[in-house]
N, C-alpha and C positions, 0 to 999 in steps of 0.2 A: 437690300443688303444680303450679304453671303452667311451660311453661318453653315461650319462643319456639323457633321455629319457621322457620329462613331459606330462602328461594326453592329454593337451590343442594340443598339437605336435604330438600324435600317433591320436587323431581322428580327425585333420588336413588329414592325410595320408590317414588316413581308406578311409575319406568321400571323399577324391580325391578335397579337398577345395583348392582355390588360394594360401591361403597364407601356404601350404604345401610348396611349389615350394623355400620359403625363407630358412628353414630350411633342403632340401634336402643335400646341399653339406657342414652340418654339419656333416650330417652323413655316406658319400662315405668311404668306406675303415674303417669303424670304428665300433665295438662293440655295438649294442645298449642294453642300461639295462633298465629297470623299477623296480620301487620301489614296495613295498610290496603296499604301496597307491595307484598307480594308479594302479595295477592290480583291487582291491576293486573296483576303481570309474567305470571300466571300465565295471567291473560284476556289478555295480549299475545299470550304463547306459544302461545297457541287459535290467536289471528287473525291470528300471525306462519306458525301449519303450515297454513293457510290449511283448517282443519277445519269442515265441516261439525257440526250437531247431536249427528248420526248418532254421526257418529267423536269426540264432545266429553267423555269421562271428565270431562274433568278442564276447571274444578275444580268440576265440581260432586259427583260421585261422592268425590272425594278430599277434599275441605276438608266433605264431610258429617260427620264426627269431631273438624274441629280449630275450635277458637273463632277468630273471626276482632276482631280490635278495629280502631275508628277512631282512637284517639289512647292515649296512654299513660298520660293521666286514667281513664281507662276502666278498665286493668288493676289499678289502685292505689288507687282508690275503690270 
């Protein structure tokens, strides 16, 4: 099964923050998706820590696991 996937929650994970640990066994054995949004926020947060390449995990290293969809058509067809 698929289960979204919000901003606040993948950089919970990223940053390896406590309160990651709540939302892990939402996602055991499940699909994770991301929305066309938090992909954006996430390329924000690159060019908001003003990171180079180098320094750029994310989101490419991170969202290599999670599906990412354009519209909501998309998850339901």
């Amino acid at each position: 099964m698929a289960v979204v996937v919000d901003t606040d929650v993948v950089s919970f994970l990223y940053k390896q923050d406590d309160r990651s640990a709540f939302y892990l066994p939402y996602l055991v054995n499940q699909l994770p998706i991301i929305s066309f949004m938090t992909l954006a926020e996430l390329e924000r947060w690159t060019l908001a820590a003003n990171w180079g390449r180098a320094q750029t995990p994310a989101p490419d290293e991170i969202l290599a696991s999670i599906h990412r969809v354009s519209s909501f058509s998309s998850v339901v067809s």
